[in-house]
N, C-alpha and C positions, 0 to 999 in steps of 0.2 A: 714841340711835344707831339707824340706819335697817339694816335688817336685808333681805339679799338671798339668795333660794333658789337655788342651781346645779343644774339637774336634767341629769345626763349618766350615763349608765352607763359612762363608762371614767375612771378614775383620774386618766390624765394630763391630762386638760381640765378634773376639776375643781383641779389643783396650777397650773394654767397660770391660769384665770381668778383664782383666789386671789393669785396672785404679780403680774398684772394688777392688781388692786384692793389690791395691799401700801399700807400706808400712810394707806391712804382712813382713814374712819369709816364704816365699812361693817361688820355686824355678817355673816357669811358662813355660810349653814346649805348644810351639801354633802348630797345624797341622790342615788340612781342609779335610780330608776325611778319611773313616774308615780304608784303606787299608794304609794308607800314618800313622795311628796309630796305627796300629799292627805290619809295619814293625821298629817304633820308639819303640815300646815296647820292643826288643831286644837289642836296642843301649840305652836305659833310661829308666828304670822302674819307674812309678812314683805312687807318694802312693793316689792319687785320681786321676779317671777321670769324666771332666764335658762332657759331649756330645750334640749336638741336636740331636731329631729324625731324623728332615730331611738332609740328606744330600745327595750330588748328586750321587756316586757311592756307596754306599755302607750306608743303613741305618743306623742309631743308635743304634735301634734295633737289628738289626743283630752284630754292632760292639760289642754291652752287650753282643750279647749269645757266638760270637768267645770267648771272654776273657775267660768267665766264662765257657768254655769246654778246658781251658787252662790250666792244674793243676799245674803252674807256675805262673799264673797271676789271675787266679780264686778269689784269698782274697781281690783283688785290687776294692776299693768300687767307684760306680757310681753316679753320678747325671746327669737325663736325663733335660736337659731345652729344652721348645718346646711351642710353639703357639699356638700347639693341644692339644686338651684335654686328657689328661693319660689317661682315660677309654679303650682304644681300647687296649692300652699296660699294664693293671692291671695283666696280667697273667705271663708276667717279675718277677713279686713277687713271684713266682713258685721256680725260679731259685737263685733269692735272694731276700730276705725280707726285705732286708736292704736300696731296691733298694729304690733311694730318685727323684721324681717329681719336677721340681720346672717351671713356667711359667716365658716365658722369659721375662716377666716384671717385675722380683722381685728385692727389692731394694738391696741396700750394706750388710745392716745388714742381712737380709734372706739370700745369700752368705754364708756370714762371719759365719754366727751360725751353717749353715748345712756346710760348709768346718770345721769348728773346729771341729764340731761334728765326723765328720767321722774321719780327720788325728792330731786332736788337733791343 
């Protein structure tokens, strides 16, 4: 079973991405800050992480670039959802190209297609 990290500091978006992915085979670790999922990165490696930008200790941003200077966890693909427009973050693509945007309004399907996409 392929195991995905929700990194969000507010409750309701991790019960919303969960109910998103009902049904999957998706194994769901919820955590609410970047430091709180880097230290779960040692106890559960999971084969995607979803992120926000914002969060309160420790950005998104910043949680992408720890991973990805991680040559242990570096292959582990991202999707950043955020309110704010990806423009300020395009140079993330630097580091990984793979790196996937999505605005935290997007439906189930837009989910589902870019989660299979990345872990099948």
């Amino acid at each position: 079973m392929k195991t995905i990290m929700i990194v969000d500091d507010e409750q309701p978006i991790h019960d919303r991405y969960s109910k998103m992915l009902e049904g999957s085979d998706y194994e769901i670790i919820t955590v609410y800050e970047g430091d709180e999922a880097l230290s779960m990165l040692e106890q559960k490696r999971p084969d995607l992480i979803i992120t926000d930008i914002t969060l309160n200790m420790m950005t998104g941003d910043t949680l992408f670039l720890c991973i990805k200077n991680m040559p242990e966890y570096e292959d582990i693909p991202v999707i950043m959802a955020s309110d704010f427009s990806p423009q300020p973050y395009e140079n993330l693509r630097m580091v990984d190209p793979d790196l996937v945007f999505l605005d935290k309004a997007f439906t189930r399907e837009e989910l589902v297609k870019e989660v299979k996409a990345k872990i099948g």
